[in-house]
C-alpha positions in Angstrom: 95.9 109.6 105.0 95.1 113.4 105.8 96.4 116.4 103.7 97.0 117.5 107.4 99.5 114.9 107.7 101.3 115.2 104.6 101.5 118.8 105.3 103.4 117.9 108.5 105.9 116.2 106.4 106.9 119.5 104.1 108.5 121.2 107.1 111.1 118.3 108.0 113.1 118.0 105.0 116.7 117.7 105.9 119.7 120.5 104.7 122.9 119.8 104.0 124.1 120.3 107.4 122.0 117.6 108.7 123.2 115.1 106.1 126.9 115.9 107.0 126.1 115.4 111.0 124.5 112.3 110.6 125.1 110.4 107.6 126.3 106.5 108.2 129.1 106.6 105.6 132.0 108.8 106.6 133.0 108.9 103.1 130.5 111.1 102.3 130.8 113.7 105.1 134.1 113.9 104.2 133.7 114.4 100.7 130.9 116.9 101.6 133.3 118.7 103.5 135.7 118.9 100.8 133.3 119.9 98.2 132.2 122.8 100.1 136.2 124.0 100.9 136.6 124.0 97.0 133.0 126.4 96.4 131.7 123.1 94.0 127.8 122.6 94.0 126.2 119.7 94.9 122.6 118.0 94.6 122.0 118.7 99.0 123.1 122.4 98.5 120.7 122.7 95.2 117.7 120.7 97.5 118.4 123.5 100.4 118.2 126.6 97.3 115.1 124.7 96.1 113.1 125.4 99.6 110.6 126.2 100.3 108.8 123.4 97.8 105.8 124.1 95.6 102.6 122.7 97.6 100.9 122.5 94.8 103.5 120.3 93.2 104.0 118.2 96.1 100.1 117.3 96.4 100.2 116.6 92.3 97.1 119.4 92.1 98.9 121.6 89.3 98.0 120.9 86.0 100.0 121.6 83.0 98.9 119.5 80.4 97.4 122.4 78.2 98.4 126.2 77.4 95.3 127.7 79.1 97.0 126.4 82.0 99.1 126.2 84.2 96.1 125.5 86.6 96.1 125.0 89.8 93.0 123.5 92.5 92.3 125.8 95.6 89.1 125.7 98.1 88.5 129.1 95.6 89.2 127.4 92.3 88.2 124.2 92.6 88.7 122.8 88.8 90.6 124.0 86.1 89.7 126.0 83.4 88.4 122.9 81.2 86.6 121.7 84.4 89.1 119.2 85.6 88.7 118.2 89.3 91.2 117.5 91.8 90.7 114.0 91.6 90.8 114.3 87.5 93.8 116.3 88.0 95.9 114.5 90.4 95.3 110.8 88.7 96.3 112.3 85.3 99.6 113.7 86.8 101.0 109.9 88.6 99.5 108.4 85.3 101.6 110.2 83.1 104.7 109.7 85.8 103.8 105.5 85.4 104.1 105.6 82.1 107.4 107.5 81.9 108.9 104.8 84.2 107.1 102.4 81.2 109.8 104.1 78.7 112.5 104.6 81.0 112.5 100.6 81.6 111.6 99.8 78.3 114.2 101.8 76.4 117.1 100.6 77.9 115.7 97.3 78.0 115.2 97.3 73.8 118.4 98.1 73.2 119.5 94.8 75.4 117.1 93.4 73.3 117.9 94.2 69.8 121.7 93.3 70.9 120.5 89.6 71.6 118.7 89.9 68.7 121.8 90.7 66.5 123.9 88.7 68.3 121.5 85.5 67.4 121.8 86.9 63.7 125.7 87.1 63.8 125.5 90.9 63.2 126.9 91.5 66.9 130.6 89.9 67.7 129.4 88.5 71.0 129.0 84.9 72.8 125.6 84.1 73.9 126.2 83.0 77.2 123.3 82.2 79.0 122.0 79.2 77.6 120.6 77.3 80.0 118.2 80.4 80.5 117.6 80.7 77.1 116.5 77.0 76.9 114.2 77.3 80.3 112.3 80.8 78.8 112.0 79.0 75.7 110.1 76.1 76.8 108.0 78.5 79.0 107.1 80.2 75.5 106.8 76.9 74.1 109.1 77.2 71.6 109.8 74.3 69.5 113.2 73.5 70.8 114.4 70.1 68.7 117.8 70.7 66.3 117.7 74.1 67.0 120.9 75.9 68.4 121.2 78.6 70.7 121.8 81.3 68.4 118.5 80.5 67.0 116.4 80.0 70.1 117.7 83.2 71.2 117.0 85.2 68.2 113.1 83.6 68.5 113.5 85.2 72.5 114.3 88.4 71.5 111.3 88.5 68.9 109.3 87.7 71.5 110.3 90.1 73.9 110.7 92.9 71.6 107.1 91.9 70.1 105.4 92.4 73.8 107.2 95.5 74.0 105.8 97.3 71.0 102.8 95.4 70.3 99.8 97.9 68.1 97.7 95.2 67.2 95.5 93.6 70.3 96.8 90.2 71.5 98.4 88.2 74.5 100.7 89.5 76.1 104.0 86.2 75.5 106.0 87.2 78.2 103.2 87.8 80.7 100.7 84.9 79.8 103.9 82.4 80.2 105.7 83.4 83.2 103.2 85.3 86.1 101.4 83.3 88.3 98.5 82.4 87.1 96.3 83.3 90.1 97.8 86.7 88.9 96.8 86.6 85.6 92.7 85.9 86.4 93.0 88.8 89.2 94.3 90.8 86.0 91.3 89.6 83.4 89.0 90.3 86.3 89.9 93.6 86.5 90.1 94.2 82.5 93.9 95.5 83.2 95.7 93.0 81.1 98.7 95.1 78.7 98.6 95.1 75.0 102.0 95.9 75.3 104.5 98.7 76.6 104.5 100.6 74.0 101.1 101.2 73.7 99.7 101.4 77.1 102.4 104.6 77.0 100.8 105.6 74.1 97.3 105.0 75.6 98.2 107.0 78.9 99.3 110.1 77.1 96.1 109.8 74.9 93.6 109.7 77.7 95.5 112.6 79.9 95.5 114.9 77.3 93.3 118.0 76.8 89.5 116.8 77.1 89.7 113.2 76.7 89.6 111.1 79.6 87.5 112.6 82.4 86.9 110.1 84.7 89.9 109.6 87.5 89.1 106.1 88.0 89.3 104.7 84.6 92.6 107.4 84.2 93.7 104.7 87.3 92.9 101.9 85.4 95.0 102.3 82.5 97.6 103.2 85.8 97.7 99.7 86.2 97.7 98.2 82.6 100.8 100.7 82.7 101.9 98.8 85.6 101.6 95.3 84.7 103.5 96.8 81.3 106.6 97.5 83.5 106.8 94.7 84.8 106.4 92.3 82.6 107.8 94.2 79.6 110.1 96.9 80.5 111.6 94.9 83.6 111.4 91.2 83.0 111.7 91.4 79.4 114.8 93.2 80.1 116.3 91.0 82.6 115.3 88.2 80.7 117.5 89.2 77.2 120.1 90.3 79.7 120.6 87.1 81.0 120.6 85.4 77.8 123.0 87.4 76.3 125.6 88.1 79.1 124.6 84.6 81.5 123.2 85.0 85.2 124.8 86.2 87.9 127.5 84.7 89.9 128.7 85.1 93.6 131.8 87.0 94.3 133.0 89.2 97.0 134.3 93.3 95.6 135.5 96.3 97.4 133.2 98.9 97.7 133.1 102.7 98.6 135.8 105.6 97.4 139.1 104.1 99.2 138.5 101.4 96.3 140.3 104.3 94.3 143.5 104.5 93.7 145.4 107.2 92.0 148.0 105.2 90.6 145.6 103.7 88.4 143.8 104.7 85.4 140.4 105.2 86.7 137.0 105.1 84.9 133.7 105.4 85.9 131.2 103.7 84.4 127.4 105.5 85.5 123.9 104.5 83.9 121.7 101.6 82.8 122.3 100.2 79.9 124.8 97.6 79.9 125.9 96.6 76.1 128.4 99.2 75.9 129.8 99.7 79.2 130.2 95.6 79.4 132.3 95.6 76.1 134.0 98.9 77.6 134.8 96.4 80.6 135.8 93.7 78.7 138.1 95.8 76.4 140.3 96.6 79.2 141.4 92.9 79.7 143.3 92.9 76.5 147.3 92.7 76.7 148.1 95.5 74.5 145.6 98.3 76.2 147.1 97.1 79.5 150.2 98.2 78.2 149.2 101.4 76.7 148.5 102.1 80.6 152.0 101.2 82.3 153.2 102.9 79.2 151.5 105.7 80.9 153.2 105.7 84.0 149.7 103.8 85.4 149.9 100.1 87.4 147.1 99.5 85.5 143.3 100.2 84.7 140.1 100.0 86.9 136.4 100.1 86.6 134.1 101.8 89.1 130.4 101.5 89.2 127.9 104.2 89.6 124.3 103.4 89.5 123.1 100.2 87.5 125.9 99.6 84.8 128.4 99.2 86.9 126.4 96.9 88.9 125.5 94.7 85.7 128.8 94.2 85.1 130.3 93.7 88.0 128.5 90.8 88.7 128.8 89.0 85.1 132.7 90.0 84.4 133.5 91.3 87.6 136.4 93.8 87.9 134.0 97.1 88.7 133.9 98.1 92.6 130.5 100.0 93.1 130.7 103.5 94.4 127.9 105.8 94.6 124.1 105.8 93.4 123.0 108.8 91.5 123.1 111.3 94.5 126.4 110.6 95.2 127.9 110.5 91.6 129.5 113.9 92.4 130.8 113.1 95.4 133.1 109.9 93.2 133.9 113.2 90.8 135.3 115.3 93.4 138.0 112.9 94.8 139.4 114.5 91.0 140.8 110.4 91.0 138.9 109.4 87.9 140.2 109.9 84.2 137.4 109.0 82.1 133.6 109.0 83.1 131.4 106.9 81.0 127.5 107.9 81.0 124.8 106.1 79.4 121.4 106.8 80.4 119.5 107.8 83.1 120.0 109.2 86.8 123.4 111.2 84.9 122.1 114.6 86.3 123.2 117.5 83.9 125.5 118.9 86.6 128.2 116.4 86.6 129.9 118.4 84.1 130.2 121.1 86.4 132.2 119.1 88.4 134.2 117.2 86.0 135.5 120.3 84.8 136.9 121.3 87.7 139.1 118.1 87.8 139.7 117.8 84.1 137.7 114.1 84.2 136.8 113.6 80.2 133.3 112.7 80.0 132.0 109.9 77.2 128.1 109.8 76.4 127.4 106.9 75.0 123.7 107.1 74.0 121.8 109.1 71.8 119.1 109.3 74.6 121.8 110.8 76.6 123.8 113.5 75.6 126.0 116.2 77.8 126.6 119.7 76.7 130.7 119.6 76.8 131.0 115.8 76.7 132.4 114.0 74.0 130.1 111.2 72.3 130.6 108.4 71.3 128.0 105.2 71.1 124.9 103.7 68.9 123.5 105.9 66.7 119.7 106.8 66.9 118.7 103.4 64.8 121.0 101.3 66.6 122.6 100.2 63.0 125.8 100.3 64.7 125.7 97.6 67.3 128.5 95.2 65.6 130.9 98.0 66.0 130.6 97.2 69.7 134.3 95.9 70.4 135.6 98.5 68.2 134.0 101.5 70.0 134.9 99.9 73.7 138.4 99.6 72.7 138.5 103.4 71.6 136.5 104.8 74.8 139.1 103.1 77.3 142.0 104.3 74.7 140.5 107.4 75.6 140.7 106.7 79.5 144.4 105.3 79.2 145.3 108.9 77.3 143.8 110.5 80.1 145.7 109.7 82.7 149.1 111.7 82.3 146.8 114.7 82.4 145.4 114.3 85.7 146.7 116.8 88.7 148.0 114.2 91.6 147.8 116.9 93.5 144.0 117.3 93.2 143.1 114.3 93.9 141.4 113.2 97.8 139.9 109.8 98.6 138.7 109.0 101.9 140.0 106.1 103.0 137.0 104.0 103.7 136.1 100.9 101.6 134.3 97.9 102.3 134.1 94.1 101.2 130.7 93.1 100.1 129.3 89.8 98.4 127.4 90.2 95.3 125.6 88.4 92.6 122.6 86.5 94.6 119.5 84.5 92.1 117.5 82.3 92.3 119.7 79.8 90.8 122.3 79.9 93.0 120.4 80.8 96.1 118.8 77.1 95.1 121.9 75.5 95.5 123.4 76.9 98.6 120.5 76.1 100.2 120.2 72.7 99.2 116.7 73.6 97.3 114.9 76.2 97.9 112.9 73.8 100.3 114.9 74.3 102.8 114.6 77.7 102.9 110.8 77.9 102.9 111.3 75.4 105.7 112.7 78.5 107.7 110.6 81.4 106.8 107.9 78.7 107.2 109.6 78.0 111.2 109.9 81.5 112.2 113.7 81.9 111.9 113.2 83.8 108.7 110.0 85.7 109.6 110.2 87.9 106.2 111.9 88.5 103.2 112.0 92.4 101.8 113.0 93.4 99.0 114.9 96.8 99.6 115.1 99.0 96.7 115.2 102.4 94.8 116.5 105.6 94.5 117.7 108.4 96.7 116.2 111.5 97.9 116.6 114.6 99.7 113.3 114.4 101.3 114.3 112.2 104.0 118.3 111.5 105.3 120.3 110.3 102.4 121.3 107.0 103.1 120.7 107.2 106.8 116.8 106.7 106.1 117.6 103.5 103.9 120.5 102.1 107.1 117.8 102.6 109.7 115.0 100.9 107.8 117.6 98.1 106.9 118.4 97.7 111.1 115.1 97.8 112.1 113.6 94.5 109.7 117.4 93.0 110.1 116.8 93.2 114.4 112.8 91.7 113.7 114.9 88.3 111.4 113.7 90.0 108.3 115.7 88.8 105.4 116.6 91.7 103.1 117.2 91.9 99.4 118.5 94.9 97.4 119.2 95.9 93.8 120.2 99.5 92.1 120.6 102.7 94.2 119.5 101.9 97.5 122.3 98.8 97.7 124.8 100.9 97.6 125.0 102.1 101.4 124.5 98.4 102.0 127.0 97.4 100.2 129.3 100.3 101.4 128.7 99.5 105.0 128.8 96.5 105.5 125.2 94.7 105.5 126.4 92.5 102.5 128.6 90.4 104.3 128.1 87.9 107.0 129.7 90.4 109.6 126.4 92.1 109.5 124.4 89.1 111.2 125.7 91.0 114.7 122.4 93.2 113.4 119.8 90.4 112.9 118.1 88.8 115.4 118.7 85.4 116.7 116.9 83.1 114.5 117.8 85.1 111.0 121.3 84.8 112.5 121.3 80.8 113.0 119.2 80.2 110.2 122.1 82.2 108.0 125.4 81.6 110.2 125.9 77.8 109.4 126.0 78.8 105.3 128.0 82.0 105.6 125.7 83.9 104.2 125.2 88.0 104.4 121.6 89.2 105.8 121.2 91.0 102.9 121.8 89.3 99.2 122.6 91.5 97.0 121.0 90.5 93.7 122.1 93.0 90.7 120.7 96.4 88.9 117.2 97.9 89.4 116.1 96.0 86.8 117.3 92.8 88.7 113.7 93.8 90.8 112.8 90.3 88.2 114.8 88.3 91.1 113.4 89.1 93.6 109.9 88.7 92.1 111.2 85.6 90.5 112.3 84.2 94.2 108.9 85.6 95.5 107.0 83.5 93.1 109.1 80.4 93.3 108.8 80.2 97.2 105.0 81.0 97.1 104.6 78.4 94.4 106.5 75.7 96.8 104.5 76.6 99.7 101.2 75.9 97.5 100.4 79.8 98.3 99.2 82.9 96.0 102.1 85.2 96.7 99.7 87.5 98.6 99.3 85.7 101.3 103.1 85.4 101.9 105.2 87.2 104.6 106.6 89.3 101.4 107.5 93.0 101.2 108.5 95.6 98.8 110.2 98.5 100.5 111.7 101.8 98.5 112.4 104.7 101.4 113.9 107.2 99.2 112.1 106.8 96.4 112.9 109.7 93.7 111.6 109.0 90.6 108.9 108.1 88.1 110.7 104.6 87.5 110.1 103.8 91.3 106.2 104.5 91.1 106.2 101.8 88.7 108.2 99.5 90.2 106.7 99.6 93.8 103.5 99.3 91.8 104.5 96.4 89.8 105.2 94.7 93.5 101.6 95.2 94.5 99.7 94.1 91.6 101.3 90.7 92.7 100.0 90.9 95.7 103.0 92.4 97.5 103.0 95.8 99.5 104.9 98.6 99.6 106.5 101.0 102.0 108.2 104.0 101.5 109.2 107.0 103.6 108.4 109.8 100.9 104.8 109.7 99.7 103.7 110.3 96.2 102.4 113.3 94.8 98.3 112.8 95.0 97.7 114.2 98.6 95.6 116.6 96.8 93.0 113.9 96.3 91.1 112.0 99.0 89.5 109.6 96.4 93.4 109.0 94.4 94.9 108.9 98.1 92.1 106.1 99.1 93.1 104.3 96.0 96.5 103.6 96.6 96.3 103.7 100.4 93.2 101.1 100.8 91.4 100.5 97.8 93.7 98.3 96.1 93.7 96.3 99.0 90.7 94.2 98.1 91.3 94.8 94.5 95.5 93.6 94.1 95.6 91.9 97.8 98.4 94.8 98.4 98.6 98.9 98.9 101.0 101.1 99.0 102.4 102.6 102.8 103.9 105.7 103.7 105.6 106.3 106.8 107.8 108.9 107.1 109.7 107.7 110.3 111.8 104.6 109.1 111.1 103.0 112.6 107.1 103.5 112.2 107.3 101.8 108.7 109.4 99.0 109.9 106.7 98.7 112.1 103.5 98.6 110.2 106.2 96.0 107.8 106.3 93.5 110.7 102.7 93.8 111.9 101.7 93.6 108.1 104.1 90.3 107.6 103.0 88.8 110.7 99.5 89.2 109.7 99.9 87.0 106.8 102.0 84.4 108.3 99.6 84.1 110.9 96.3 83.6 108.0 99.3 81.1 106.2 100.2 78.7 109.3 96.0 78.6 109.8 96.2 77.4 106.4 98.5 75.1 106.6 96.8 73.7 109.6 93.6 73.2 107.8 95.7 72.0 104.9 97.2 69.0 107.7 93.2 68.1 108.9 92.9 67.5 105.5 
């Protein structure tokens, strides 16, 4: 991977313009269109300002961890004032970026967790719902399960999870050592890379990159992957696993997706962030007679929920009732249709400028977290110590009060949506892929056959770098022509849910034998399966299918692909994927071009070391590619195995 290269890729960064001509969702043309009529700003016309991009950012070779600083490395200058090299430099920088995606994760994950946790101790008016889960992690923790109820098996869960989290004193890791393969867990020993726990591998990674402690890149790269095997296991899985618990797994259903899922007749809220406990009750709060009708008392037919990023995605498929409609990037696109009342923001990927916007359609905005807050938006959520949790109902009931109120004060006349919407199945796990299939048997049968030659999991945020949306489409067509079964989460499933990849229309894209394999259950070639967290399923499915087979998961026709990648949260996932054994591929590189020994690293080294690296490509047909060349490669070394496995 040459610095030539990566310089290539600087000059190619699409504008506006481009976006508008060739984006696959007319919805947002048109609402790009309209934005620019009305002189509002949005994220593309902020990219195009932002040109042309800091080269010293983009190759991760600026250093600003001290004030004698900011330093940068040139052929002149080759280390910084305290004699920091470009390798030093560079490893620091995507260190510090892991561990951010560590808290990220991890925070909105502890407040799921310490909501299970209150729940189990009655201090939280909620129903546990997912018991059977909470019974099958329990005896994988090897909890004592005899005369205990579910309230109390959860409540041991959640100290369990919430002890791997913030773990100080040195000792296993529960939630790792009971659930990751175990092949896994001797790679990790090996390699001395095994988590105390989230907490402090953040706390260790902001130690050794500050001023004058940790000189060496390669151990800086080490605690990189402690930091990665803490997101996972911790910040993600934990996560997913008290979400479960507390709110049940997912279940199928078919919802109307894009912005013609608006109606202005309706009150309208937007629900946009991560962190489910509030926004679920928020949900849920809206189903009761009397708030109902407060809203036809209003002049309204009634009240709707509309998903932006991961919320609305969590609870869409556990209550239902939420159409998705935008990631992060398009979040101001859903404000300028001026046909949403409230706007409810939690945490993370709620860019500052949505107030801009808001205004200019008189949308009320709700911040719900004190993580979170929105100069001009009203607040209301958990306090700082979380001491409020059992006011949960209470608060819900007020924020959609709130959104009812609303509604008289919104201009008709201000109000555009295209009309474009789309049907789109949801709610795909492991569970329940397990019983349409009959066992998951049968489905190894067919990846094992050839009709399935792949399964990708097809994820993360949006960027500017490359063609919004269009970048994720094409990658999508390319694996769906080769019989590549796709799966998707968070961001990057929202153009596939918009346009129609999540239904079993979109088998006229696969090739023949991921068609017939698919055709005779009705099934989409892509299965949707959730939130960016909800990355746990399709690591969970991964696992389960390798396990089955009698394989390490690195030696299965598996793939981790995230082509728009944006942010510090999708470093550490794509790396969580690899150090199972997984690879990933991505269409915007990281930030260490700067370094040939931190670009060797990710690009080869840890291909010996983890059994996976990390790709870039920036053409989506080149990645797709290197994807099937790389999948065929290790179908072709697991038939050989089989066969020897049959002489046997």
């Amino acid at each position: 991977m040459s610095q030539d290269r990566h310089r290539s890729y600087r000059k190619t960064f699409p504008s506006k313009s481009d976006v508008i001509a060739l984006t696959p969702d007319p919805g947002v043309g048109q609402m790009l269109h309209r934005m620019e009529a009305l002189g509002i700003e949005t994220t593309f016309d902020r990219f195009d300002a932002q040109k042309a991009h800091c080269g010293f950012g983009l190759d991760g070779t600026c250093c600003r961890i001290c004030n004698m600083g900011p330093c940068k490395v040139t052929p002149r200058s080759p280390r910084g004032v305290c004699g920091a090299d470009v390798d030093l430099i560079v490893a620091r920088n995507i260190l510090r970026w892991v561990a951010a995606g560590v808290a990220s994760h991890g925070a909105r994950g502890r407040e799921v967790m310490l909501a299970l946790k209150a729940t189990a101790e009655g201090r939280m008016p909620l129903p546990i719902r997912g018991e059977a889960k909470a019974r099958a992690v329990a005896a994988a923790f090897g909890l004592e399960t005899e005369g205990k109820d579910i309230a109390q098996l959860a409540g041991e869960i959640a100290d369990i999870l919430l002890e791997d989290l913030s773990r100080t004193v040195p000792g296993p890791h529960r939630t790792l050592q009971a659930l990751a393969p175990p092949e896994r867990q001797d790679c990790w020993e090996d390699l001395d890379i095994l988590p105390i726990g989230a907490y402090h591998e953040v706390f260790e990674a902001l130690h050794r990159t500050g001023t004058g402690t940790d000189g060496d890149w390669e151990n800086v790269l080490r605690q990189l992957l402690r930091c990665g095997l803490a997101f996972a296991w911790s910040s993600v899985l934990g996560s997913s696993i008290a979400m479960d618990i507390l709110y049940g797994p997912p279940r199928r259903d078919r919802v109307m997706a894009n912005l013609g899922a608006l109606d202005p007749d309706y009150v309208n809220i937007a629900i946009h962030g991560h962190s489910p406990v509030l926004p679920m009750a928020i949900v849920q709060a809206a189903d009761a007679p009397e708030i109902q009708a407060l809203a036809r008392g209003h002049g309204a037919k009634g009240i709707r929920f509309f998903g932006i990023c991961c919320s609305g995605l969590s609870a869409l498929y556990r209550h239902g009732g939420v159409s998705p409609l935008a990631n992060a990037m398009g979040a101001e696109l859903v404000l300028g249709t001026g046909a949403i009342d409230l706007w409810v923001a939690d945490v993370q990927d709620i860019y500052p400028s949505l107030m801009d916007v808001a205004r200019c359609f008189h949308t009320r905005v709700i911040t719900t977290n004190d993580s979170c807050r929105l100069p001009g938006a009203e607040h209301i959520g958990f306090d700082h110590h979380h001491a409020n949790l059992g006011e949960v109902q209470e608060l819900a009931k007020r924020i959609v009060g709130m959104g009812v109120d609303q509604f008289p004060l919104r201009s008709r006349a201000g109000t555009y949506v295209p009309k474009v919407s789309m049907e789109a199945e949801i709610g795909f796990g492991v569970e329940n892929i397990t019983q349409t299939f009959g066992g998951l048997e049968n489905l190894l049968l067919l990846l094992r056959r050839g009709e399935i030659r792949g399964i990708v999991n097809l994820v993360g945020c949006n960027n500017p770098k490359v063609l919004y949306e269009k970048t994720l489409c094409d990658v999508a067509d390319g694996l769906l022509a080769k019989d590549v079964l796709i799966l998707t989460n968070g961001c990057a499933s929202f153009p596939l849910l918009k346009l129609g990849y999540c239904t079993p229309g979109a088998l006229k894209k696969a090739g023949s034998g991921l068609a017939r394999a698919l055709e005779a259950l009705d099934l989409p070639p892509v299965w949707h399966m959730g939130e960016c967290l909800d990355n746990a399923r399709a690591s969970a499915l991964f696992r389960a299918l390798a396990d089955m087979a009698g394989q390490p998961i690195k030696t299965m026709p598996f793939a981790f692909a995230s082509p728009e990648w944006s942010n510090e949260k999708g470093v550490g996932a794509a790396l969580g994927f690899r150090l199972l054994g997984i690879p990933s591929y991505h269409c915007v590189p990281a930030p260490i071009a700067g370094s040939e020994a931190v670009e060797r690293f990710f690009y080869e080294t840890t291909g010996p070391m983890l059994g996976a690296v990390m790709v870039w490509e920036q053409d989506p047909a080149v990645l797709v590619g290197r994807m099937i060349q790389d999948m065929d490669a290790r179908r072709h070394a697991w038939q050989e195995d089989q066969e020897v496995d049959g002489e046997k």
